[in-house]
N, CA, C and O of each residue as an XYZ file, in Angstrom:
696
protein
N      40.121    -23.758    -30.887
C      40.182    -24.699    -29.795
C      39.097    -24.420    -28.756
O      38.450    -25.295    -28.182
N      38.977    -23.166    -28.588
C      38.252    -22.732    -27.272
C      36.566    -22.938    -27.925
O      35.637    -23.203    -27.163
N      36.371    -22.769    -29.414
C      34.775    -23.264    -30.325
C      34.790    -24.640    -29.812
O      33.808    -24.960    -29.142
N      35.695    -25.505    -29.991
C      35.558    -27.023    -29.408
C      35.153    -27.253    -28.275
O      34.240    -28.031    -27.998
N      35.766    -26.626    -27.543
C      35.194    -27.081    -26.093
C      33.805    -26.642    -25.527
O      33.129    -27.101    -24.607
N      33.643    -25.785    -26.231
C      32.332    -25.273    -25.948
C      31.359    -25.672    -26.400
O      30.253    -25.562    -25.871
N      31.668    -26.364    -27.772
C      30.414    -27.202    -28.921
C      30.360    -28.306    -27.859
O      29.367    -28.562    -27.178
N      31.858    -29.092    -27.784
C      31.536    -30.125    -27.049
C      30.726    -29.971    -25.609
O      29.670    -30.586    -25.462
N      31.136    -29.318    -24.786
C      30.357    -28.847    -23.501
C      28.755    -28.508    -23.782
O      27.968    -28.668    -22.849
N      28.382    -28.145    -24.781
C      26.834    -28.124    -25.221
C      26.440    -28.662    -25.467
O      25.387    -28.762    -24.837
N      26.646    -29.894    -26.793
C      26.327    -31.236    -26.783
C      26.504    -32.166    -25.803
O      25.955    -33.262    -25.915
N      27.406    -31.819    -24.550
C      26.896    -33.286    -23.689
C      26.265    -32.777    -22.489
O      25.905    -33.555    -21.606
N      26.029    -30.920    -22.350
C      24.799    -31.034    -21.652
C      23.389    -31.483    -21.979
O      22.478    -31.866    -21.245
N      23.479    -31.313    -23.405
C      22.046    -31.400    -24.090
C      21.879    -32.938    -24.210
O      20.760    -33.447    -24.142
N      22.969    -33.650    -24.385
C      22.323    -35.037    -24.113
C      22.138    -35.520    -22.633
O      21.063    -36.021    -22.306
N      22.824    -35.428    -22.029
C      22.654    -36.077    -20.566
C      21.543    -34.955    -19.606
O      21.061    -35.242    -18.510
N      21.420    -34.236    -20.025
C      20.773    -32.885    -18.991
C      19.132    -33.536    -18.699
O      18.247    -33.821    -19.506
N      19.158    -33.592    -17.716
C      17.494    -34.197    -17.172
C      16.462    -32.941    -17.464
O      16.676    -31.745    -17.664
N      15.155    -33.784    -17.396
C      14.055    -32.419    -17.603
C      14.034    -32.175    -15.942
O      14.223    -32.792    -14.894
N      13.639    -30.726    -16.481
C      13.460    -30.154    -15.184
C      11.903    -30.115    -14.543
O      11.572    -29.838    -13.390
N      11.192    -30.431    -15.516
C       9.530    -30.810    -14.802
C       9.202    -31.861    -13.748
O       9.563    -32.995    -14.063
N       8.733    -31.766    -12.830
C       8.530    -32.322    -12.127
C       7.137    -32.831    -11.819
O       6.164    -32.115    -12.055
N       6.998    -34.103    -11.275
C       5.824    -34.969    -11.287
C       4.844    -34.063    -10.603
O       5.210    -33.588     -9.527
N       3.214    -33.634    -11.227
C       2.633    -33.408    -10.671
C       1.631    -34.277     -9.296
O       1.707    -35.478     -9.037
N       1.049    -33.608     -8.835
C       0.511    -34.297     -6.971
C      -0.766    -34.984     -7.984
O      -1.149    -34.643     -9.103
N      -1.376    -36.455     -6.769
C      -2.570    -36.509     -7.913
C      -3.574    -35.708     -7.700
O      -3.327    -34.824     -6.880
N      -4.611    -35.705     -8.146
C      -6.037    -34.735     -8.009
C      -6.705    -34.929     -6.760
O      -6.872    -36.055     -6.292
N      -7.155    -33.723     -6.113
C      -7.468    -33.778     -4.674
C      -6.889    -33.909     -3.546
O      -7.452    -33.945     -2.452
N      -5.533    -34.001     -3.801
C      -4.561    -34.088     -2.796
C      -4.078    -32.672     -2.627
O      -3.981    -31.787     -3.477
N      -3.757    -32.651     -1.158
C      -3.766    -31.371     -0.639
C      -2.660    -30.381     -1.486
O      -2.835    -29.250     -1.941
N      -1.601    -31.152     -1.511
C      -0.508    -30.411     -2.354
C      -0.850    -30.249     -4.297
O       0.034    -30.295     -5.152
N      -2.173    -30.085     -4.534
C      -2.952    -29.955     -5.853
C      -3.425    -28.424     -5.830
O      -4.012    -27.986     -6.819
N      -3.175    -27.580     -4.692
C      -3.825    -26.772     -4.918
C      -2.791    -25.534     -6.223
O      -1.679    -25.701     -6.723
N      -3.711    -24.469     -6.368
C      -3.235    -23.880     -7.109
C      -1.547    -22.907     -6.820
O      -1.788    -22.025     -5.996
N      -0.597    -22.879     -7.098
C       0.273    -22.350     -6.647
C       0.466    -20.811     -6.491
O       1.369    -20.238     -5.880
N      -0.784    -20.160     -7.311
C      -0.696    -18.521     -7.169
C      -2.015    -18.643     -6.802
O      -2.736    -19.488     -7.332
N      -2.577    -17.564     -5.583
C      -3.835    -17.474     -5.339
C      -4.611    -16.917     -6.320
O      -4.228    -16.464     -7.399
N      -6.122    -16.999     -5.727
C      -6.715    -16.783     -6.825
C      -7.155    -14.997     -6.478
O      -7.178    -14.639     -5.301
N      -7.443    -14.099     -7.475
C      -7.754    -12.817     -6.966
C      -9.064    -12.507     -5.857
O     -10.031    -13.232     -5.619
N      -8.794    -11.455     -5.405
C     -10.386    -11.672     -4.878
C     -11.459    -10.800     -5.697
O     -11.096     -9.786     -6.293
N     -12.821    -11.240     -5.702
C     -13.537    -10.797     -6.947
C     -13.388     -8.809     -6.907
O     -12.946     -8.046     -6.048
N     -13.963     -8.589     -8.199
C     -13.704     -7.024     -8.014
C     -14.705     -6.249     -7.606
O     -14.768     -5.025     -7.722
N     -15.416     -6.897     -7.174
C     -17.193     -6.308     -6.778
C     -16.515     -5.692     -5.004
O     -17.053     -4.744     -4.433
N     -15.423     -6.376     -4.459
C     -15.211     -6.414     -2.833
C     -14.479     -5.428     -2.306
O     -13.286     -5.397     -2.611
N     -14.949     -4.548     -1.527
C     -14.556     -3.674     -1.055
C     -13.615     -4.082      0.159
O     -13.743     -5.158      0.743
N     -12.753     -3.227      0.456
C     -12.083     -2.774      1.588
C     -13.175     -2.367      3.272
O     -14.050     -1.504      3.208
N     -13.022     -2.792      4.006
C     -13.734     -2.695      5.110
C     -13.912     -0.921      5.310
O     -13.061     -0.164      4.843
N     -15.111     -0.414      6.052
C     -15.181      1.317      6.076
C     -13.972      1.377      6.857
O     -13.161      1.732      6.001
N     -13.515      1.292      7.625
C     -12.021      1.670      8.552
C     -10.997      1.871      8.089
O     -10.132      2.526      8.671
N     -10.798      1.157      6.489
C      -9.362      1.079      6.078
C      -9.318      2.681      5.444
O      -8.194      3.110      5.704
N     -10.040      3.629      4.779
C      -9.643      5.088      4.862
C      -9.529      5.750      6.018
O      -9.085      6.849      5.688
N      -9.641      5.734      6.948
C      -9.261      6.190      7.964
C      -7.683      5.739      8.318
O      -6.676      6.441      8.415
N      -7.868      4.258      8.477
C      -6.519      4.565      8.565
C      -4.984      4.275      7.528
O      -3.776      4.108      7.695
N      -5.897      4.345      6.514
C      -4.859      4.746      5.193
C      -4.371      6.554      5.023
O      -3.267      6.985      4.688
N      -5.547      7.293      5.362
C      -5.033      8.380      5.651
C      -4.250      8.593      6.660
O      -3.290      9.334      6.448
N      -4.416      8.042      7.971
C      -3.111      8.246      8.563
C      -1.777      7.571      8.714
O      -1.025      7.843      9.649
N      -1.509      6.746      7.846
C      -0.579      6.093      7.289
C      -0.032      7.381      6.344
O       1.177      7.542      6.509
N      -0.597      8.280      5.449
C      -0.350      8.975      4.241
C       0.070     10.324      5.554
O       0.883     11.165      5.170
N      -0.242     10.411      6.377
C      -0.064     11.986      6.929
C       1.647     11.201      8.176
O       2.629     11.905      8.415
N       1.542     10.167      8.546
C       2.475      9.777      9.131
C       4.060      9.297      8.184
O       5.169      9.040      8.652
N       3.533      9.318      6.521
C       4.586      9.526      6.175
C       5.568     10.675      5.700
O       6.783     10.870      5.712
N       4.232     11.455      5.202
C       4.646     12.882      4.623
C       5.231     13.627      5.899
O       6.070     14.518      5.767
N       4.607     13.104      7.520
C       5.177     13.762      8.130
C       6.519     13.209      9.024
O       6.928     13.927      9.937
N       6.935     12.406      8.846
C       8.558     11.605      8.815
C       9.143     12.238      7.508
O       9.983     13.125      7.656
N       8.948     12.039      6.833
C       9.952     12.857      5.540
C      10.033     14.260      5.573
O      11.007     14.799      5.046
N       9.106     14.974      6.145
C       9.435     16.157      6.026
C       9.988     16.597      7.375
O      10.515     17.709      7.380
N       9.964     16.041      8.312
C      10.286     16.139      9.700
C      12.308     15.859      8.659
O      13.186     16.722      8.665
N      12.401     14.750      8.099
C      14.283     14.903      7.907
C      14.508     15.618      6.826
O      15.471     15.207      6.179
N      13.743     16.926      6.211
C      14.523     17.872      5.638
C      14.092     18.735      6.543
O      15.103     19.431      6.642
N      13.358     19.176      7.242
C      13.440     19.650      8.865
C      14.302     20.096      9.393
O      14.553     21.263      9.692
N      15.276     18.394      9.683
C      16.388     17.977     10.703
C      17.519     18.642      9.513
O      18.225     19.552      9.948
N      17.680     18.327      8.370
C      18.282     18.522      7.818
C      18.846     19.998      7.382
O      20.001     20.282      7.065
N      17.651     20.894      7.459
C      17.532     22.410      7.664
C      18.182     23.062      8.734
O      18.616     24.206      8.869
N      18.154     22.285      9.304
C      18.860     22.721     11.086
C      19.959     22.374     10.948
O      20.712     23.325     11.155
N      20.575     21.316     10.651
C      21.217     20.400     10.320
C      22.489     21.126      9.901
O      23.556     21.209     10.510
N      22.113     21.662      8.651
C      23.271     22.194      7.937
C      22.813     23.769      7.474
O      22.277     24.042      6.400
N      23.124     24.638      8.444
C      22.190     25.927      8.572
C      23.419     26.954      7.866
O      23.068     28.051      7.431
N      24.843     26.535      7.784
C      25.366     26.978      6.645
C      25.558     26.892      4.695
O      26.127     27.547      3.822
N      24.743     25.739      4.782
C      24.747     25.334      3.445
C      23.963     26.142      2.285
O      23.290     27.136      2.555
N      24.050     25.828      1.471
C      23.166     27.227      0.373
C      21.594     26.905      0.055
O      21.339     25.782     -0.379
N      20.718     27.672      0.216
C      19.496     27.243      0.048
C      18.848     26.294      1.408
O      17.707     25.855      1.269
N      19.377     26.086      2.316
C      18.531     25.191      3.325
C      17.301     25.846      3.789
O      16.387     25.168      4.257
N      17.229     27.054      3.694
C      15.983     27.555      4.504
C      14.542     27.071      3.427
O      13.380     27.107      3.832
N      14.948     26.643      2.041
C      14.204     26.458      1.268
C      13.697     24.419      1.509
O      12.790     23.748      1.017
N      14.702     24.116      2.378
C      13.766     22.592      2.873
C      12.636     22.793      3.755
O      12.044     21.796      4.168
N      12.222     24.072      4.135
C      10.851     24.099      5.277
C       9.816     24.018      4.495
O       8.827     23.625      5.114
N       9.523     24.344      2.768
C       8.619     24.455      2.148
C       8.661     22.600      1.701
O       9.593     21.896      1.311
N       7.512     22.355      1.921
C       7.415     20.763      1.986
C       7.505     20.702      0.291
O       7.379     21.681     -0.444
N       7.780     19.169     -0.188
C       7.537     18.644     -1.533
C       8.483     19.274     -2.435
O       9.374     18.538     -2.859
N       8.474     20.538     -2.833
C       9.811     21.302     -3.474
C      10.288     21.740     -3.003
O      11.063     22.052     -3.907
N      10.749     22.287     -2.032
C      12.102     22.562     -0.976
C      12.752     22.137     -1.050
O      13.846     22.701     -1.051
N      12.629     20.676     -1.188
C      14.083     19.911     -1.415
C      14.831     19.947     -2.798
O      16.059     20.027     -2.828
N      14.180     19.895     -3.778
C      14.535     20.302     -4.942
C      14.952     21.774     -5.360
O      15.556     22.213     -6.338
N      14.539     22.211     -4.526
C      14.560     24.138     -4.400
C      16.708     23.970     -4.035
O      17.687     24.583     -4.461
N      16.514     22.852     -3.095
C      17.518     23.211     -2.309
C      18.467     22.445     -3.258
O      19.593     22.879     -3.015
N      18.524     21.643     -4.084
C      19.378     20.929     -4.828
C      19.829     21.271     -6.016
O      20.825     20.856     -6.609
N      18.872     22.223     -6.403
C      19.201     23.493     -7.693
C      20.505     24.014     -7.268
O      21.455     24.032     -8.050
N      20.604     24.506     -5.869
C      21.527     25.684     -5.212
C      22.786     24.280     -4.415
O      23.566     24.471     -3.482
N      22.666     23.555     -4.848
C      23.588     22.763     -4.281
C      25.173     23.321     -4.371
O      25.515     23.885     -5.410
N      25.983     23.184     -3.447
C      27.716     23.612     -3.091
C      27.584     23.928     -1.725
O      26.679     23.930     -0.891
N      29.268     24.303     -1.790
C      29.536     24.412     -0.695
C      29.316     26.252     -0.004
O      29.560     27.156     -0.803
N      28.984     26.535      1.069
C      28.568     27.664      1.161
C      29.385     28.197      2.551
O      30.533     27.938      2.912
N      28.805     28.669      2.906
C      30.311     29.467      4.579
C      30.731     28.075      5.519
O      30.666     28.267      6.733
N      31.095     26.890      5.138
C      31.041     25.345      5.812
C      32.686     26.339      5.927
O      32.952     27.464      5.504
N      33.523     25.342      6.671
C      34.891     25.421      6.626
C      35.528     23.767      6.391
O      36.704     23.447      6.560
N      34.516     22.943      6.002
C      35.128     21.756      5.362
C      34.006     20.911      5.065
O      33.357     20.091      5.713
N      33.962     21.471      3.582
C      32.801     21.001      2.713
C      33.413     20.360      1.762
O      34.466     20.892      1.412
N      33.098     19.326      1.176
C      33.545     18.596      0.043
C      32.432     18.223     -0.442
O      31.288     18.230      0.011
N      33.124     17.716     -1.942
C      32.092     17.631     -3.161
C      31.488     16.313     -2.295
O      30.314     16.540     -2.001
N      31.924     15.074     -1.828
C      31.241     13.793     -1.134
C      29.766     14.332     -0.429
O      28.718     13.826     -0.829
N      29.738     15.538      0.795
C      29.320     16.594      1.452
C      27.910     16.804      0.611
O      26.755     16.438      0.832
N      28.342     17.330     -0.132
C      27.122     18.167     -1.130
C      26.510     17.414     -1.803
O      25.441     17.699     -2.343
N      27.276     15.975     -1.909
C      26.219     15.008     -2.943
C      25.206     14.257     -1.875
O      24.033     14.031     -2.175
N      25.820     13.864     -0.502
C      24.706     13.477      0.187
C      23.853     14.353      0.739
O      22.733     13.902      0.981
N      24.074     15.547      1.024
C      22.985     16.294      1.338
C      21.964     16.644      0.208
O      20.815     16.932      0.544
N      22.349     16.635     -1.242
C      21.606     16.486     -2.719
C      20.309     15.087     -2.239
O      19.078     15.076     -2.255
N      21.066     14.334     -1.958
C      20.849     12.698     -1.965
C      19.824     12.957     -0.705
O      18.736     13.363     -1.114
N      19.871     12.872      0.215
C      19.114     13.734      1.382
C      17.838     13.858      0.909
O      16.906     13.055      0.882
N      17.978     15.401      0.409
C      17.095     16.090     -0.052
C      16.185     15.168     -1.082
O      14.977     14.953     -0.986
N      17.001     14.736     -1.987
C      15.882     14.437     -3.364
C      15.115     13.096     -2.480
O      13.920     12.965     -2.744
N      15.520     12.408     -1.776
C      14.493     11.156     -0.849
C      13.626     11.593     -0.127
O      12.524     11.050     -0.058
N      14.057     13.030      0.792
C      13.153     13.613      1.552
C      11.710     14.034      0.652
O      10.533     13.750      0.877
N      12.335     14.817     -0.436
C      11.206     15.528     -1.345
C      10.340     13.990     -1.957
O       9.152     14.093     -1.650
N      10.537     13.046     -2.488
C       9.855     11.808     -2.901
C       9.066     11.353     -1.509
O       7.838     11.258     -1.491
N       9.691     11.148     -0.629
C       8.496     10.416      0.069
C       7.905     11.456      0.909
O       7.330     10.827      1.797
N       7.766     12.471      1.074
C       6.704     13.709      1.038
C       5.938     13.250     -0.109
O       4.762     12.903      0.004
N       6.558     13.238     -1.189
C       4.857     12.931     -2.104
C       4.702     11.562     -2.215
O       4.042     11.091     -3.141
N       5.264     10.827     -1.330
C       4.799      9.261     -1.443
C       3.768      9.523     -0.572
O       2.706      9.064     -0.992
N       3.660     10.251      0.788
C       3.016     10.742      2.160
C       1.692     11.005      1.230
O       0.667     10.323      1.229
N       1.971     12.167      0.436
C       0.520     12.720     -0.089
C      -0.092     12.301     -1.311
O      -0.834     12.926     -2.069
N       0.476     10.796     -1.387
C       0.234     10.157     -2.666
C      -1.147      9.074     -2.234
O      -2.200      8.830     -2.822
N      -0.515      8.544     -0.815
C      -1.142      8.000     -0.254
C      -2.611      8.707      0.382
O      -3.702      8.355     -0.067
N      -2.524      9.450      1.167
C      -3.428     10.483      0.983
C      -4.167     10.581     -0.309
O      -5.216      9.937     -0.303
N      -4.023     10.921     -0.900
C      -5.017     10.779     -2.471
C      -6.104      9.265     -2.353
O      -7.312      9.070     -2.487
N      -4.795      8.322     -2.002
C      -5.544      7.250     -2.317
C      -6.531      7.297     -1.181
O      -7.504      6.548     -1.281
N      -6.481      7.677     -0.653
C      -7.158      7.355      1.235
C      -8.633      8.404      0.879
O      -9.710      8.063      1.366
N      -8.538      9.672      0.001
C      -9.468     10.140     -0.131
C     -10.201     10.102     -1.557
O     -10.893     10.978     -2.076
N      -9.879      8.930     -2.003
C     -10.635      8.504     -3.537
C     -10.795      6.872     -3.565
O     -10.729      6.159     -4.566
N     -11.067      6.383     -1.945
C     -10.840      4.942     -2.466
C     -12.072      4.671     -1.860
O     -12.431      5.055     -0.747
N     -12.860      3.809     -2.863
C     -13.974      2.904     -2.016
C     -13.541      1.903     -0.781
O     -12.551      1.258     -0.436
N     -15.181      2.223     -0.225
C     -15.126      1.180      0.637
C     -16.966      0.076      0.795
O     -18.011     -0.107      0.170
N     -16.241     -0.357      2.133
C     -17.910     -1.164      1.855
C     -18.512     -0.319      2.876
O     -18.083      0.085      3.957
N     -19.659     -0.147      2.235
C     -21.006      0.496      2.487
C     -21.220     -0.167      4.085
O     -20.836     -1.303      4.364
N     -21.976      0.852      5.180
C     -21.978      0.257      6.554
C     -23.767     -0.203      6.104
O     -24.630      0.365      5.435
N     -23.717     -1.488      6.859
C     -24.917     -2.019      6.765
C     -25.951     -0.734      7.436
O     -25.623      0.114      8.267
N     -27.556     -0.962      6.632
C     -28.236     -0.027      6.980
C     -28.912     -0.309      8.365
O     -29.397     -1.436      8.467
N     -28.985      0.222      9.059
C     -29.841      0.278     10.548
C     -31.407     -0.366     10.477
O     -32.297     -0.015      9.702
N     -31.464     -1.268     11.375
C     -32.631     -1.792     11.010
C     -33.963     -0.926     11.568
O     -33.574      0.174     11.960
N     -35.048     -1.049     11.684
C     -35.871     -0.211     11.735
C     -36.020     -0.168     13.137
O     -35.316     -1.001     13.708
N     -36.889      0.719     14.062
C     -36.908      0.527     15.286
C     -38.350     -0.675     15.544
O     -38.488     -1.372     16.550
N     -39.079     -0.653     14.611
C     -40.653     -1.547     15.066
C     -40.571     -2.351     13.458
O     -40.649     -1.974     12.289
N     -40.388     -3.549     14.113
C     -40.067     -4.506     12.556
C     -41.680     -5.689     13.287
O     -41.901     -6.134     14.413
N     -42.322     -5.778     12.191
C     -43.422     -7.060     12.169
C     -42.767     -8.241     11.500
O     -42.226     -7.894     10.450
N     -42.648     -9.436     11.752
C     -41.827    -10.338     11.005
C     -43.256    -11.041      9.537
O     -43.381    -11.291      8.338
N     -43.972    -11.032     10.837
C     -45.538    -12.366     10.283
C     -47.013    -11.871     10.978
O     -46.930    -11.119     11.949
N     -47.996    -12.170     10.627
C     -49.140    -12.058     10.721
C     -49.713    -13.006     10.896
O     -49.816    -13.334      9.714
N     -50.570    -14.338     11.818
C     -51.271    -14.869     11.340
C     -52.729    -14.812     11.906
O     -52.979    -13.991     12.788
N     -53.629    -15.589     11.470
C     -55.049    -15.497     11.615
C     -55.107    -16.919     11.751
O     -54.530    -17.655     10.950
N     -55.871    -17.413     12.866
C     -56.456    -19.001     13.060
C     -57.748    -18.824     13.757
O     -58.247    -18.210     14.700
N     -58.002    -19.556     12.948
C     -59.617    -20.059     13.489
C     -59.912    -20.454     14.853
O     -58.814    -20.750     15.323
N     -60.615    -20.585     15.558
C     -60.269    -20.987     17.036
C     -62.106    -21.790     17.348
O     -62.902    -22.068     16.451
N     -62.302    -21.964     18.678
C     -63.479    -22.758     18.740
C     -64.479    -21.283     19.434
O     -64.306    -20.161     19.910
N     -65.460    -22.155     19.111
C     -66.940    -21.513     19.399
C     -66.872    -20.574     18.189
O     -67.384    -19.496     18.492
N     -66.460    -20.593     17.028
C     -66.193    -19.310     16.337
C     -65.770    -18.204     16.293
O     -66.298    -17.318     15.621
N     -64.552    -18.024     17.132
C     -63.629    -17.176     16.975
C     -62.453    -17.325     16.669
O     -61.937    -18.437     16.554
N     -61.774    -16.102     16.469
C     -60.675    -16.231     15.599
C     -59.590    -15.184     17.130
O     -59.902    -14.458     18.074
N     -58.015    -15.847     16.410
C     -57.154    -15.010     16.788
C     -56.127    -14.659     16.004
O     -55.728    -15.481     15.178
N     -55.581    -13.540     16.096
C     -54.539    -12.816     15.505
C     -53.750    -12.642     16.337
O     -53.938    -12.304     17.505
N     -52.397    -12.954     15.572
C     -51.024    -13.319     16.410
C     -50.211    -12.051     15.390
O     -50.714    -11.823     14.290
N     -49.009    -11.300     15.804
C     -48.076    -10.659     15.181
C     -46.917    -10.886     15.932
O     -46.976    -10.978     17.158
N     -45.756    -10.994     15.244
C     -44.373    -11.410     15.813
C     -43.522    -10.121     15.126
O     -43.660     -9.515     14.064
N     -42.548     -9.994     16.282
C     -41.603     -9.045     16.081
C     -40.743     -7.762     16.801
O     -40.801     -7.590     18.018
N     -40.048     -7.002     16.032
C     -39.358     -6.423     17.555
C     -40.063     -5.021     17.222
O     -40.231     -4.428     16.157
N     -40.444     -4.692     18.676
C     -41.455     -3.388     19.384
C     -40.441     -2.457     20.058
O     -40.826     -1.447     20.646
């Protein structure tokens, strides 16, 4: 019974069910444009400024994450292994090896899994911090235009002039 209703329910979506395509805009009309942009070419650099401050984007994160296994060190100064969150990047993992309850007087397993939980986010975005960093010190940029010269001649010319002489003209920055 329940094959019936379902054959039937499929056959009369499939007949009555509208297409779902919809009329395209005509050509040149504003709503014609492409719906995913287009890339930008790969020859194009990033402006010189953006390593600068991509590196400190990379040192402002590593140093928020490690600042809350820090807090967290302080935090819970009875727990087992905390002195091992001051060592950045594996500290926290140092400290999640040694995970339980330690001289607390009301520690529960809930307790030990978020301070686990804590830790293993703290230790990731420390190396998200110095991941970024990497990128900040391996990434092109665009080249700073070269300095122009201090004595530039643009043109030269020579004209004939009356009684038979000539003059010479030069243009440019002195």
């Amino acid at each position: 019974m329940v094959r019936t209703w379902s054959l039937l329910a499929g056959a009369l979506t499939l007949l009555t069910g509208r297409s779902a395509l919809a009329e395209l805009p005509p050509p040149g009309s504003p709503d014609s444009r492409p719906l995913i942009p287009t890339a930008a070419p790969s020859d194009e650099y990033p402006p010189p400024g953006t390593r600068t401050r991509l590196a400190l984007t990379g040192l402002g994160v590593f140093g928020v994450w490690y600042g809350v296994a820090v807090a967290q060190s302080f935090g819970w100064k009875d727990a087992p292994g905390h002195e091992h969150l001051l060592i950045p990047v594996v500290g926290p993992w140092m400290t999640i090896a040694q995970a339980g309850c330690g001289n607390e007087t009301d520690c529960t397993s809930v307790l030990v899994v978020v301070r686990s939980i804590i830790s293993g986010i703290a230790s990731v975005g420390q190396l998200g911090g110095l991941a970024i960093l990497g990128e900040a010190a391996f990434m092109r940029s665009e080249r700073p235009q070269p300095k122009q010269a201090a004595v530039r001649i643009q043109s030269v010319s020579v004209v004939p002039g009356r009684n038979n002489s000539w003059s010479v003209g030069v243009s440019g920055a002195f």
